[in-house]
PDB file of N, CA, C and O in Angstrom:
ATOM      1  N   UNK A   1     -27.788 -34.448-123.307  1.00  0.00           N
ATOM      2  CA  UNK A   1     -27.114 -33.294-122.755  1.00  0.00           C
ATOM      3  C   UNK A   1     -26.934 -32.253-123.856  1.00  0.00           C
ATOM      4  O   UNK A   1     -26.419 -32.493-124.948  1.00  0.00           O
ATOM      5  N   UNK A   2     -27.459 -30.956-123.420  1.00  0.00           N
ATOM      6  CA  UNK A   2     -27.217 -29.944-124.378  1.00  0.00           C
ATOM      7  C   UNK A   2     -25.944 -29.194-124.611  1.00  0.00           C
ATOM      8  O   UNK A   2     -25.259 -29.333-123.597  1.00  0.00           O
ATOM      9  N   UNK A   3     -25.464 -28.627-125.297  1.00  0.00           N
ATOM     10  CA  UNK A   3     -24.798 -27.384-124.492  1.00  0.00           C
ATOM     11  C   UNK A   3     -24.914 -26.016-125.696  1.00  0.00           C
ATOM     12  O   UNK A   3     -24.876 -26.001-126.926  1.00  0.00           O
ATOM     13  N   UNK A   4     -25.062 -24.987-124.697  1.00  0.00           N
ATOM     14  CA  UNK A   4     -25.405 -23.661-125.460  1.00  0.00           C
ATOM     15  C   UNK A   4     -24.244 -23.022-125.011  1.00  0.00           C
ATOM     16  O   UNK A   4     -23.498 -23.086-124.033  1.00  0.00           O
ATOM     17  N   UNK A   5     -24.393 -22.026-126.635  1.00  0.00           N
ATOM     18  CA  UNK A   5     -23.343 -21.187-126.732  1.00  0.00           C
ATOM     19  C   UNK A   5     -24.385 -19.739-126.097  1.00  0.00           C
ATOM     20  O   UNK A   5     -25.538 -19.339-126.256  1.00  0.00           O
ATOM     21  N   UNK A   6     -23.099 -19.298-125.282  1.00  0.00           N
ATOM     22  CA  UNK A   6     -23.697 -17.840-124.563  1.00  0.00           C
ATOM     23  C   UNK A   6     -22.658 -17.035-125.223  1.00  0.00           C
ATOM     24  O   UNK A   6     -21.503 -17.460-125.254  1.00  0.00           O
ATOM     25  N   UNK A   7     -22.982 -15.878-125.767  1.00  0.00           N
ATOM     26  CA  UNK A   7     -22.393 -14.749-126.189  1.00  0.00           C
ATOM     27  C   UNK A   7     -22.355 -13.352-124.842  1.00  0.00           C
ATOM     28  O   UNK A   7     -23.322 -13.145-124.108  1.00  0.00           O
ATOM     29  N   UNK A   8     -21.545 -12.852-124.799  1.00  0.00           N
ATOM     30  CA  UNK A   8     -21.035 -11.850-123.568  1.00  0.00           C
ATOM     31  C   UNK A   8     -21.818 -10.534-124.816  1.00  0.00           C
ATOM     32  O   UNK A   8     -21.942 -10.813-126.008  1.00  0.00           O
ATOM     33  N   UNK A   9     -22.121  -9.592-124.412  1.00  0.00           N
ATOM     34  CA  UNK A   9     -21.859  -8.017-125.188  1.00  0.00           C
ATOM     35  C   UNK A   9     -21.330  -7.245-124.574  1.00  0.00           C
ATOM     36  O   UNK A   9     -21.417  -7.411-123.357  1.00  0.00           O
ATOM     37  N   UNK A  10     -20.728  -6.332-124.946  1.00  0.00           N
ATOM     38  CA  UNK A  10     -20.129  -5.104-124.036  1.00  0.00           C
ATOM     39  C   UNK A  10     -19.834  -4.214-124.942  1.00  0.00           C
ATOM     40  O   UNK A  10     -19.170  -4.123-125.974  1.00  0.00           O
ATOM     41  N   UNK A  11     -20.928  -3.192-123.864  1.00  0.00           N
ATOM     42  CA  UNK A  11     -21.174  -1.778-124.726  1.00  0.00           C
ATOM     43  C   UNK A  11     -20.135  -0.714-123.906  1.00  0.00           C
ATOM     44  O   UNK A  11     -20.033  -0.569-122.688  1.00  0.00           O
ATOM     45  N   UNK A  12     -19.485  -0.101-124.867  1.00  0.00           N
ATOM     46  CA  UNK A  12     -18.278   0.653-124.492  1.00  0.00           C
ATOM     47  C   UNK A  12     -19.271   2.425-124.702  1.00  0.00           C
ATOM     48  O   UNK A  12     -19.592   2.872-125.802  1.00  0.00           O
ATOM     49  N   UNK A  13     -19.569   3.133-123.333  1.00  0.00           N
ATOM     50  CA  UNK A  13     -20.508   4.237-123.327  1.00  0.00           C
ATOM     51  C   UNK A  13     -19.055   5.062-122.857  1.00  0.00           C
ATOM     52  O   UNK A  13     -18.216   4.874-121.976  1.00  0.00           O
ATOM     53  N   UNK A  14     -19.292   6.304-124.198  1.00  0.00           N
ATOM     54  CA  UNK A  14     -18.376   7.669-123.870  1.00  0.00           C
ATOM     55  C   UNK A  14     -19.236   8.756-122.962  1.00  0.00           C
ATOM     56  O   UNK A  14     -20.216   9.345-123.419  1.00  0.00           O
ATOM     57  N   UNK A  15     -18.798   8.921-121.781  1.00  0.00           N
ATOM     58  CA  UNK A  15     -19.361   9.857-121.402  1.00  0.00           C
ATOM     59  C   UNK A  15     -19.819  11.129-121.908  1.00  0.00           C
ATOM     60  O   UNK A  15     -19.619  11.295-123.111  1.00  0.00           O
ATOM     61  N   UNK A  16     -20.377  12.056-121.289  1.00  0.00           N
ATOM     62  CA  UNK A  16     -21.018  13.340-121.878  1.00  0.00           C
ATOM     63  C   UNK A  16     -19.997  14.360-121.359  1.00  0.00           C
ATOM     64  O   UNK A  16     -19.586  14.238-120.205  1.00  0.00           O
ATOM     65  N   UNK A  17     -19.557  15.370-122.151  1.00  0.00           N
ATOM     66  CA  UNK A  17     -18.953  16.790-121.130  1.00  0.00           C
ATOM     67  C   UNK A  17     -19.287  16.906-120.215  1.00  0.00           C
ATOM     68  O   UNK A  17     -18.347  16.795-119.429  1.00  0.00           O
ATOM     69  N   UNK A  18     -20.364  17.126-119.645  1.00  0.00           N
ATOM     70  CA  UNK A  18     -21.203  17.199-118.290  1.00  0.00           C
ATOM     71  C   UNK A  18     -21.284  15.984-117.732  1.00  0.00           C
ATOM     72  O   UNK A  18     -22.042  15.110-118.153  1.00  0.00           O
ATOM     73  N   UNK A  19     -20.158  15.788-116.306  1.00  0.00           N
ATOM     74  CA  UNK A  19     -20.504  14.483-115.563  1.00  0.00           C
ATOM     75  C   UNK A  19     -20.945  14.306-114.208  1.00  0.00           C
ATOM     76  O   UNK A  19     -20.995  15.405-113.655  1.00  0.00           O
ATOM     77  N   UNK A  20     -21.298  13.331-113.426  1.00  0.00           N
ATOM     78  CA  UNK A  20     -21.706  13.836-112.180  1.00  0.00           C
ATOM     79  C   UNK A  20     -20.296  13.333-111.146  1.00  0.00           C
ATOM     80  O   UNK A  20     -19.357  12.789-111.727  1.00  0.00           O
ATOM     81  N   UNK A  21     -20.249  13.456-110.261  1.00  0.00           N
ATOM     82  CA  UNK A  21     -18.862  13.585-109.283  1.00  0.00           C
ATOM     83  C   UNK A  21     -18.961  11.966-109.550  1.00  0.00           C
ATOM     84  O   UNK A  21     -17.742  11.926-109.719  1.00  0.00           O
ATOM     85  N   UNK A  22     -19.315  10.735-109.716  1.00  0.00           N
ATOM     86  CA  UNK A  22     -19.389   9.464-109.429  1.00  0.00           C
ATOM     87  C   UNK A  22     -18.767   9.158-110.506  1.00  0.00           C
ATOM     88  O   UNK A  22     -17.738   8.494-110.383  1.00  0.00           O
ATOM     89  N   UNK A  23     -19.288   9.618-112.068  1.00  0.00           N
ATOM     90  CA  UNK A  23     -18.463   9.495-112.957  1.00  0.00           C
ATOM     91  C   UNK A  23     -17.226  10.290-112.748  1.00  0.00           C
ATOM     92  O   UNK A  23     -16.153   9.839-112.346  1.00  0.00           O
ATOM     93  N   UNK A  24     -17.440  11.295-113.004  1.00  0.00           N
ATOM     94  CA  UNK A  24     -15.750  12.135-112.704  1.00  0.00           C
ATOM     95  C   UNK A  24     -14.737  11.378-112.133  1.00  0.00           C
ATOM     96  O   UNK A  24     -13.589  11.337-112.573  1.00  0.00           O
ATOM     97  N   UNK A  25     -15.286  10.568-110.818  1.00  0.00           N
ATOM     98  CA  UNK A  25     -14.028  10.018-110.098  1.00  0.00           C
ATOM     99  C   UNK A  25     -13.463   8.763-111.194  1.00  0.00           C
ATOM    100  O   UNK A  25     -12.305   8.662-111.599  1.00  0.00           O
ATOM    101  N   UNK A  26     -14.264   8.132-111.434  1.00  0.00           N
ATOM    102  CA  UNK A  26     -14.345   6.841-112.659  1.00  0.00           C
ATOM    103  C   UNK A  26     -13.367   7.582-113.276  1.00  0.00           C
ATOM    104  O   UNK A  26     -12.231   7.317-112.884  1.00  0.00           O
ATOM    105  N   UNK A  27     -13.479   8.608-114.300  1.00  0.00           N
ATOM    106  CA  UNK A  27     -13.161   9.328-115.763  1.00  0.00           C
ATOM    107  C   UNK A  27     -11.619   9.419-115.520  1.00  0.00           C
ATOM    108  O   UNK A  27     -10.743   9.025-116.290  1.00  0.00           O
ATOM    109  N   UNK A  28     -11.431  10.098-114.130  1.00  0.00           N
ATOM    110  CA  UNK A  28     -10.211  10.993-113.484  1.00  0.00           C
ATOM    111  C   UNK A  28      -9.009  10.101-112.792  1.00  0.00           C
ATOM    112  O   UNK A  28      -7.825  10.194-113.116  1.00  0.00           O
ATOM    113  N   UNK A  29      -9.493   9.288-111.858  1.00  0.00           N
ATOM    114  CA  UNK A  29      -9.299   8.871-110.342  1.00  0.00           C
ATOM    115  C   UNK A  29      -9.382   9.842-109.491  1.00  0.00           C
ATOM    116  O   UNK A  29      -8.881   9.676-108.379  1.00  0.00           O
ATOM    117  N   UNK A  30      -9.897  10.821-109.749  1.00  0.00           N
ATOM    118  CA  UNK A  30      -9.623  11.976-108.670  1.00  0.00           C
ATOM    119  C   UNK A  30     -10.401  11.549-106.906  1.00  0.00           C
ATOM    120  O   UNK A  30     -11.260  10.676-107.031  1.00  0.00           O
ATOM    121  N   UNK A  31     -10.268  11.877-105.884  1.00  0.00           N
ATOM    122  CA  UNK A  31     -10.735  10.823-104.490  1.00  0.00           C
ATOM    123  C   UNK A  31     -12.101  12.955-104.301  1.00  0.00           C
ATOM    124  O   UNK A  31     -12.143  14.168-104.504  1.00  0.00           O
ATOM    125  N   UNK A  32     -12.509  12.247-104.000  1.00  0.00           N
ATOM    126  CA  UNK A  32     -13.632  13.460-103.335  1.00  0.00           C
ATOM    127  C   UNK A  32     -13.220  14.535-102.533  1.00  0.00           C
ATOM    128  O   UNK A  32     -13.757  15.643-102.562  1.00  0.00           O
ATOM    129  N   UNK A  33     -12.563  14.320-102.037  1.00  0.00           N
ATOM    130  CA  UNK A  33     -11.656  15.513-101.201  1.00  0.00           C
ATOM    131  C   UNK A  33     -10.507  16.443-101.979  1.00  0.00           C
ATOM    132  O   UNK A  33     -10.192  17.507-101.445  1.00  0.00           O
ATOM    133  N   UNK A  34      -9.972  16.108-103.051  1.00  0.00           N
ATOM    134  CA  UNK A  34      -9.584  16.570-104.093  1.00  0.00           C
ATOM    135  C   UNK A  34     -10.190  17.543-105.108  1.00  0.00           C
ATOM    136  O   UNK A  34      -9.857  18.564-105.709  1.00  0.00           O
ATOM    137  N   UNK A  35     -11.471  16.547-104.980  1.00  0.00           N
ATOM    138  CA  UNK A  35     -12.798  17.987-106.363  1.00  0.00           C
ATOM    139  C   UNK A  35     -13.378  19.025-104.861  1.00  0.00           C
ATOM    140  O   UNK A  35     -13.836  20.167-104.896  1.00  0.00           O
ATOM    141  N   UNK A  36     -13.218  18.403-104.009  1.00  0.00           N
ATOM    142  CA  UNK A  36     -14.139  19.661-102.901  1.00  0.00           C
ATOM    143  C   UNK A  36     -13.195  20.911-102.998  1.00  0.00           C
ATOM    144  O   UNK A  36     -13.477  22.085-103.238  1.00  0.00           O
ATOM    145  N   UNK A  37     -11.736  20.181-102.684  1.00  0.00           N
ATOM    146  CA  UNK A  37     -10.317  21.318-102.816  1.00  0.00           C
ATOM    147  C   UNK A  37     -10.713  22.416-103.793  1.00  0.00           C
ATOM    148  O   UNK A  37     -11.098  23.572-103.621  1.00  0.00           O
ATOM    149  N   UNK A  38     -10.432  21.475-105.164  1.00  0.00           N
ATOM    150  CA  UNK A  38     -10.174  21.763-106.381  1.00  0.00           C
ATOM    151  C   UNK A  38     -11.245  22.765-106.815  1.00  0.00           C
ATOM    152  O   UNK A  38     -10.878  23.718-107.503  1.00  0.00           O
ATOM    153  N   UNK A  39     -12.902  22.607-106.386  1.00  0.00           N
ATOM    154  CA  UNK A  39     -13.421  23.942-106.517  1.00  0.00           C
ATOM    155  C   UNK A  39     -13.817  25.241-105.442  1.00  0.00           C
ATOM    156  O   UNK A  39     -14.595  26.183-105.587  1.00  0.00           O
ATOM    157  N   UNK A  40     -12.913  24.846-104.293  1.00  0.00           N
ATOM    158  CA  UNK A  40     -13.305  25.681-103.115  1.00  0.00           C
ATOM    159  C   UNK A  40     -11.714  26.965-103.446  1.00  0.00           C
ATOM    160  O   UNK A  40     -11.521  28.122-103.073  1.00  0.00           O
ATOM    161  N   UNK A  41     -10.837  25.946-104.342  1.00  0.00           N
ATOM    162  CA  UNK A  41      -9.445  26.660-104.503  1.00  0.00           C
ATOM    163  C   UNK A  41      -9.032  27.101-106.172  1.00  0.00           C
ATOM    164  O   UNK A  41      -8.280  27.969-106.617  1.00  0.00           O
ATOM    165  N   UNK A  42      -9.927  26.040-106.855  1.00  0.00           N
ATOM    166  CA  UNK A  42      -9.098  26.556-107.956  1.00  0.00           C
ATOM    167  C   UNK A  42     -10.019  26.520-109.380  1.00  0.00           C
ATOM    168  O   UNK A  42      -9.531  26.976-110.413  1.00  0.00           O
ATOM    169  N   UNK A  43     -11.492  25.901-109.360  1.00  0.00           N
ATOM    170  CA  UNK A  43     -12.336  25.685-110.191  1.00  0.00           C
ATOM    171  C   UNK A  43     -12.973  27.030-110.228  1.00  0.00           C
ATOM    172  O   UNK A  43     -12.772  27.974-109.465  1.00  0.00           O
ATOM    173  N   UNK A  44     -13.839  26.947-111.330  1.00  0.00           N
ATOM    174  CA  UNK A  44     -14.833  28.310-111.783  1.00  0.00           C
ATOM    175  C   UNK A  44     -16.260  27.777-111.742  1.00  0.00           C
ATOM    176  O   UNK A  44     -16.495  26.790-112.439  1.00  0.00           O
ATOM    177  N   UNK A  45     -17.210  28.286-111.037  1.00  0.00           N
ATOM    178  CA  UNK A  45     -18.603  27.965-111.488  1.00  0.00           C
ATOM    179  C   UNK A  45     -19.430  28.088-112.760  1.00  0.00           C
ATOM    180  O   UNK A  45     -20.021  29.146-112.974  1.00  0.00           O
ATOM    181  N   UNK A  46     -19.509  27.110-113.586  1.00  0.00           N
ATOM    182  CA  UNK A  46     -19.938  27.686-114.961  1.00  0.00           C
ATOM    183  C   UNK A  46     -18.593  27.108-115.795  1.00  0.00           C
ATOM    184  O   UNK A  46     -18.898  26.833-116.956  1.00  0.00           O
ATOM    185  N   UNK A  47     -17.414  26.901-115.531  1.00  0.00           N
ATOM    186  CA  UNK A  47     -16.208  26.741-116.062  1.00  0.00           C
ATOM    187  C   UNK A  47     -15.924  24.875-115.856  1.00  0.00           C
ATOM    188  O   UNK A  47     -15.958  24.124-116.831  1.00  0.00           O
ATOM    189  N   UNK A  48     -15.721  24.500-114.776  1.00  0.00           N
ATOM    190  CA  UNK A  48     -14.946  23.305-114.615  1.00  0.00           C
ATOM    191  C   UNK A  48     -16.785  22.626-113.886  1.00  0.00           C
ATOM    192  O   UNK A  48     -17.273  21.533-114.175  1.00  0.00           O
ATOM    193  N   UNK A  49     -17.214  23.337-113.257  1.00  0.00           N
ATOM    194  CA  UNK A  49     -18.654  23.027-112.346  1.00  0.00           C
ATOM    195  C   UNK A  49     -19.607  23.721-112.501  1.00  0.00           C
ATOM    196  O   UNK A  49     -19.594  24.939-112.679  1.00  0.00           O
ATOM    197  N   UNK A  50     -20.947  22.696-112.425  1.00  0.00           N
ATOM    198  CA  UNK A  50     -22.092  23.891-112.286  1.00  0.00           C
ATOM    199  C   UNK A  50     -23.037  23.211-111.453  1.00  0.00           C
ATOM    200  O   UNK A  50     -23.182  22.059-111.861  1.00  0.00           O
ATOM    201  N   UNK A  51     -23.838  23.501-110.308  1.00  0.00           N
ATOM    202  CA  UNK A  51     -24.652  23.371-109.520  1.00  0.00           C
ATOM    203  C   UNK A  51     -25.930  23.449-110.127  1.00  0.00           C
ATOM    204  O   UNK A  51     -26.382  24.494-110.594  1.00  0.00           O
ATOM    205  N   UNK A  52     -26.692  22.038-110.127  1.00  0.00           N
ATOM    206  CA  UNK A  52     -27.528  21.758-110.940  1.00  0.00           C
ATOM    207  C   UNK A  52     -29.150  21.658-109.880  1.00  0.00           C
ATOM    208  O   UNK A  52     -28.810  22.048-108.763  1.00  0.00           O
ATOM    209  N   UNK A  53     -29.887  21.482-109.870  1.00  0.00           N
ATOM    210  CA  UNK A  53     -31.320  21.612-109.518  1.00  0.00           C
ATOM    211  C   UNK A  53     -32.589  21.505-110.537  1.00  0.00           C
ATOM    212  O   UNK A  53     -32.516  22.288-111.484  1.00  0.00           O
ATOM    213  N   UNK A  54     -33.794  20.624-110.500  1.00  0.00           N
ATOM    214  CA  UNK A  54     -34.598  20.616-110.852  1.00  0.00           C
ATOM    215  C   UNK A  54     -35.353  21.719-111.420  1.00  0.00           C
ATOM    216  O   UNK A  54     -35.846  21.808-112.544  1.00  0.00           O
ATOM    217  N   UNK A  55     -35.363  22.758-110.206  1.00  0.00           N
ATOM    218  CA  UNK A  55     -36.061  23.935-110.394  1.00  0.00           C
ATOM    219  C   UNK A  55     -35.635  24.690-110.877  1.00  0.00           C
ATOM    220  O   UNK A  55     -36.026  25.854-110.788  1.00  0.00           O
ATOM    221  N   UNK A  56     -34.688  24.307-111.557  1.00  0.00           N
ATOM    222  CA  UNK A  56     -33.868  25.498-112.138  1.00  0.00           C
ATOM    223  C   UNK A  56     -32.891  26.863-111.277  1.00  0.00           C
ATOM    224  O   UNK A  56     -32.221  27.781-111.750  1.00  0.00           O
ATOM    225  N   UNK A  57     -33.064  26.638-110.467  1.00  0.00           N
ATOM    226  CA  UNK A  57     -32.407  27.661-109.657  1.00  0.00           C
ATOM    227  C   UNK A  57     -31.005  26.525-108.376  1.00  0.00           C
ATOM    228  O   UNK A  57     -31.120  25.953-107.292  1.00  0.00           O
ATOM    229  N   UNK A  58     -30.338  26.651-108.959  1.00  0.00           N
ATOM    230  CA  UNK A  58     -29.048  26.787-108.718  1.00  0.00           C
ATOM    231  C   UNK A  58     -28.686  26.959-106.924  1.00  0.00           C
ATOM    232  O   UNK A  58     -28.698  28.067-106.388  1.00  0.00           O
ATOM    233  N   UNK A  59     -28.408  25.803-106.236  1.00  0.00           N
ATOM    234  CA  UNK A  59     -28.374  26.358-104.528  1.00  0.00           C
ATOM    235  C   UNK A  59     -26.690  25.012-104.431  1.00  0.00           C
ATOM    236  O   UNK A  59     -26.477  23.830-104.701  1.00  0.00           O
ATOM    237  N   UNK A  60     -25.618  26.644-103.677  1.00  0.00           N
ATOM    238  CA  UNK A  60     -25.027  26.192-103.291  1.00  0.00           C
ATOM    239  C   UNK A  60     -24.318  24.437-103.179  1.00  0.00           C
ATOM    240  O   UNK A  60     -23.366  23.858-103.703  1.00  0.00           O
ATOM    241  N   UNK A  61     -25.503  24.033-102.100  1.00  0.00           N
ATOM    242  CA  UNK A  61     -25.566  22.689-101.625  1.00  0.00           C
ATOM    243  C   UNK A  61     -26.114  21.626-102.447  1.00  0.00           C
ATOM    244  O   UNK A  61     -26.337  20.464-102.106  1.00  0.00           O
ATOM    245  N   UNK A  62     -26.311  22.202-103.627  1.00  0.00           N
ATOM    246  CA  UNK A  62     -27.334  21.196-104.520  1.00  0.00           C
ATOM    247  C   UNK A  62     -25.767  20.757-105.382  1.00  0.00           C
ATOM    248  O   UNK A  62     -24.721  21.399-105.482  1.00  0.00           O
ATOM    249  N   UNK A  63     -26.264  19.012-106.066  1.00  0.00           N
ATOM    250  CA  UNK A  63     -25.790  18.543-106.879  1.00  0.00           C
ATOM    251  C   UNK A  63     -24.826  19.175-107.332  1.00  0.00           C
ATOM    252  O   UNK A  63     -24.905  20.403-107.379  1.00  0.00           O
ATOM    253  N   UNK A  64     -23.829  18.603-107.719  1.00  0.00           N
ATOM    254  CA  UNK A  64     -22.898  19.529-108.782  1.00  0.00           C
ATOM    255  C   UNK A  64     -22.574  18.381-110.182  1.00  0.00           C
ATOM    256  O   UNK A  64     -22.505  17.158-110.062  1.00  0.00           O
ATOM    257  N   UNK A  65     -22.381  19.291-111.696  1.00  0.00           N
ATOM    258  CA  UNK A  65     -22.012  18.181-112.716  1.00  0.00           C
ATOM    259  C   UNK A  65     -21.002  19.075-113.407  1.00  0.00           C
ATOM    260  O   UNK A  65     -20.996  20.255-113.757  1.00  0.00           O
ATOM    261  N   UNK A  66     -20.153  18.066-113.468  1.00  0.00           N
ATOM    262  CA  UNK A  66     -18.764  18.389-113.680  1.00  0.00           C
ATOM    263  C   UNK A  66     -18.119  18.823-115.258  1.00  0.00           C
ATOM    264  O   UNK A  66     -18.656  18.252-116.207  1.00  0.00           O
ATOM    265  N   UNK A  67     -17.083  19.727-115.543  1.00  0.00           N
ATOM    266  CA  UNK A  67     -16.903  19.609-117.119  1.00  0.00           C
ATOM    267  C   UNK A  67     -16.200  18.700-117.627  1.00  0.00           C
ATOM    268  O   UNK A  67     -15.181  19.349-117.864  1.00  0.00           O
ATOM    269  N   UNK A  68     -15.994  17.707-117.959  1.00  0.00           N
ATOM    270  CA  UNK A  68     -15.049  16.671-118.400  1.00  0.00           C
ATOM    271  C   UNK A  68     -13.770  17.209-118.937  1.00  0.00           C
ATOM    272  O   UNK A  68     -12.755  17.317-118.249  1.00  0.00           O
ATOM    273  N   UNK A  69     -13.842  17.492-119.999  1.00  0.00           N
ATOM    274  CA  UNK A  69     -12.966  18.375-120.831  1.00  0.00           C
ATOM    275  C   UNK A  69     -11.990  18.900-120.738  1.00  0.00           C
ATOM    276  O   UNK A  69     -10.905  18.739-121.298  1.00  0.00           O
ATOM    277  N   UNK A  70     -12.677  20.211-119.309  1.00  0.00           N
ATOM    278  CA  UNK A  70     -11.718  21.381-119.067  1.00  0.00           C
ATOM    279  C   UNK A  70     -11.448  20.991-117.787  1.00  0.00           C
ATOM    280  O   UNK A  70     -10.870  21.882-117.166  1.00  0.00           O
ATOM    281  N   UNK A  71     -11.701  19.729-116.988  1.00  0.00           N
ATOM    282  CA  UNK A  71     -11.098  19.465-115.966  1.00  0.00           C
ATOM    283  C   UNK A  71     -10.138  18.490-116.411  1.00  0.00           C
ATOM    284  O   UNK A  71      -9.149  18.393-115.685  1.00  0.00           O
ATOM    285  N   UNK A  72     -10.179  17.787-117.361  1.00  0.00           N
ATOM    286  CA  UNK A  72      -8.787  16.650-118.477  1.00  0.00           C
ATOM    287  C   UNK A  72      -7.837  17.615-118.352  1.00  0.00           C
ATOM    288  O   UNK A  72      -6.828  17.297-117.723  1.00  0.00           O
ATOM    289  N   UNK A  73      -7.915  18.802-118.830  1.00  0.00           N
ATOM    290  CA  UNK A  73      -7.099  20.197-119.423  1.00  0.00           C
ATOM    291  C   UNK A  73      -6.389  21.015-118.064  1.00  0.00           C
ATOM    292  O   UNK A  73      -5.367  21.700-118.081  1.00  0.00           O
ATOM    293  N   UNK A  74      -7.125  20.759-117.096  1.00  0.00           N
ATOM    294  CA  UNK A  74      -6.858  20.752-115.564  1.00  0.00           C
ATOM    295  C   UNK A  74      -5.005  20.438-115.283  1.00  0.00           C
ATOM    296  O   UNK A  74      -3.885  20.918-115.109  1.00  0.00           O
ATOM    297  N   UNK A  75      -6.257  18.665-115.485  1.00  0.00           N
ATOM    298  CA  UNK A  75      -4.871  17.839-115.013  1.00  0.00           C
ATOM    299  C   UNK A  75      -3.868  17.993-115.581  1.00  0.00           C
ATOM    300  O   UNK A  75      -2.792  18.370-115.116  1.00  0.00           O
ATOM    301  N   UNK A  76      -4.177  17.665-116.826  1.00  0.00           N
ATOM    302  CA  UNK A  76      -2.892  17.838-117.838  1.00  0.00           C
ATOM    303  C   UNK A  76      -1.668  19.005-117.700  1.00  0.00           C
ATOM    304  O   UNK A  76      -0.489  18.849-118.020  1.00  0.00           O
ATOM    305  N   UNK A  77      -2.282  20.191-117.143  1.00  0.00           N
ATOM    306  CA  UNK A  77      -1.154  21.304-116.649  1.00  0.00           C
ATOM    307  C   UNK A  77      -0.851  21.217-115.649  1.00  0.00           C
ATOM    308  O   UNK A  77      -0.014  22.056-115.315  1.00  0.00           O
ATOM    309  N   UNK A  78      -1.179  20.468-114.841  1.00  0.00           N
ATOM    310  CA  UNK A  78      -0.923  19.717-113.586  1.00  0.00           C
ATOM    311  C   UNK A  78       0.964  19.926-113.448  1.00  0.00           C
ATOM    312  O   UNK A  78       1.391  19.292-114.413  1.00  0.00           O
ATOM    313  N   UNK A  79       1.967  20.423-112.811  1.00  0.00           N
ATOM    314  CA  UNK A  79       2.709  19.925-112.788  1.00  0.00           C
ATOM    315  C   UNK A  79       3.557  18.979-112.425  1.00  0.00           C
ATOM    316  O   UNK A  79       3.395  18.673-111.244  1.00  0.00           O
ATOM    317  N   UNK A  80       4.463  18.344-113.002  1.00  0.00           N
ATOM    318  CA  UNK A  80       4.978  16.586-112.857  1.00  0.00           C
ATOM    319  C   UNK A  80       6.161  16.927-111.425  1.00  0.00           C
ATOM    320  O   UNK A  80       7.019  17.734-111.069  1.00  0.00           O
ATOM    321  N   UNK A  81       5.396  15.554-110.942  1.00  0.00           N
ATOM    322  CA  UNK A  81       6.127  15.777-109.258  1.00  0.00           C
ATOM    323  C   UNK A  81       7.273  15.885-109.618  1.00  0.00           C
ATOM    324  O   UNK A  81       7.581  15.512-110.751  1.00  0.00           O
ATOM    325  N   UNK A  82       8.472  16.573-108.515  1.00  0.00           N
ATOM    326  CA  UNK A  82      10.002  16.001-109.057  1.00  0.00           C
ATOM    327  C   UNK A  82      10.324  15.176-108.120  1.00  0.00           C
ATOM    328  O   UNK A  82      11.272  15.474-107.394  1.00  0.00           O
ATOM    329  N   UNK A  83       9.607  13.938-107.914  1.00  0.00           N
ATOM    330  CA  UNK A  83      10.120  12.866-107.625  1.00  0.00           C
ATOM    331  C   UNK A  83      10.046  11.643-107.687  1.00  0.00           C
ATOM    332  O   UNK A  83       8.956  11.125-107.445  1.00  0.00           O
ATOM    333  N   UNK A  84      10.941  10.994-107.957  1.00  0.00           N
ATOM    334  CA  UNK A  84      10.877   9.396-108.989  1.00  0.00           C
ATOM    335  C   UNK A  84       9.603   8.465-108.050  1.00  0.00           C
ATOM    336  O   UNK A  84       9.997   8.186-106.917  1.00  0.00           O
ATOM    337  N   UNK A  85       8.396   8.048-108.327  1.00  0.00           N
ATOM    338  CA  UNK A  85       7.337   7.666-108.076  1.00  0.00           C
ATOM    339  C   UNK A  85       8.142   5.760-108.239  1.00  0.00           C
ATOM    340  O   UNK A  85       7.429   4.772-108.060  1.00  0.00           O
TER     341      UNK A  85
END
């Protein structure tokens, strides 16, 4: 009877400034109906989002990748509910 030693690895990956909504939610917890809000009400195109495409040309309905950063900077001014959670 043998027995082998198995070693685990785990690679700890920092995201990029630029994320796509799948990470974002990961990064944030933010729920999808929140980032739709958040840039139909209060995001900048080019600023917090940018609508990405192959062809280079930019459509509405296409993809969007997110700013990490300045949406952290978002939350963070976020103001704190006033009520005991």
């Amino acid at each position: 009877m043998s027995t082998q030693n198995t070693q685990t690895i785990i690679y700890q990956i920092a995201p990029n400034d630029w994320v796509t909504e799948k990470l974002l939610i990961a990064a944030t917890g933010l729920k999808p109906g929140t980032i739709l809000r958040a840039r139909k009400e209060s995001w900048f195109v080019g600023r917090e989002y940018k609508h990405i495409t192959l062809d280079g040309e930019p459509k509405p309905n296409g993809e969007c990748l997110y700013h990490l950063p300045t949406i952290n900077r978002w939350i963070g001014n976020m103001p704190d509910p006033d009520v005991d959670l």
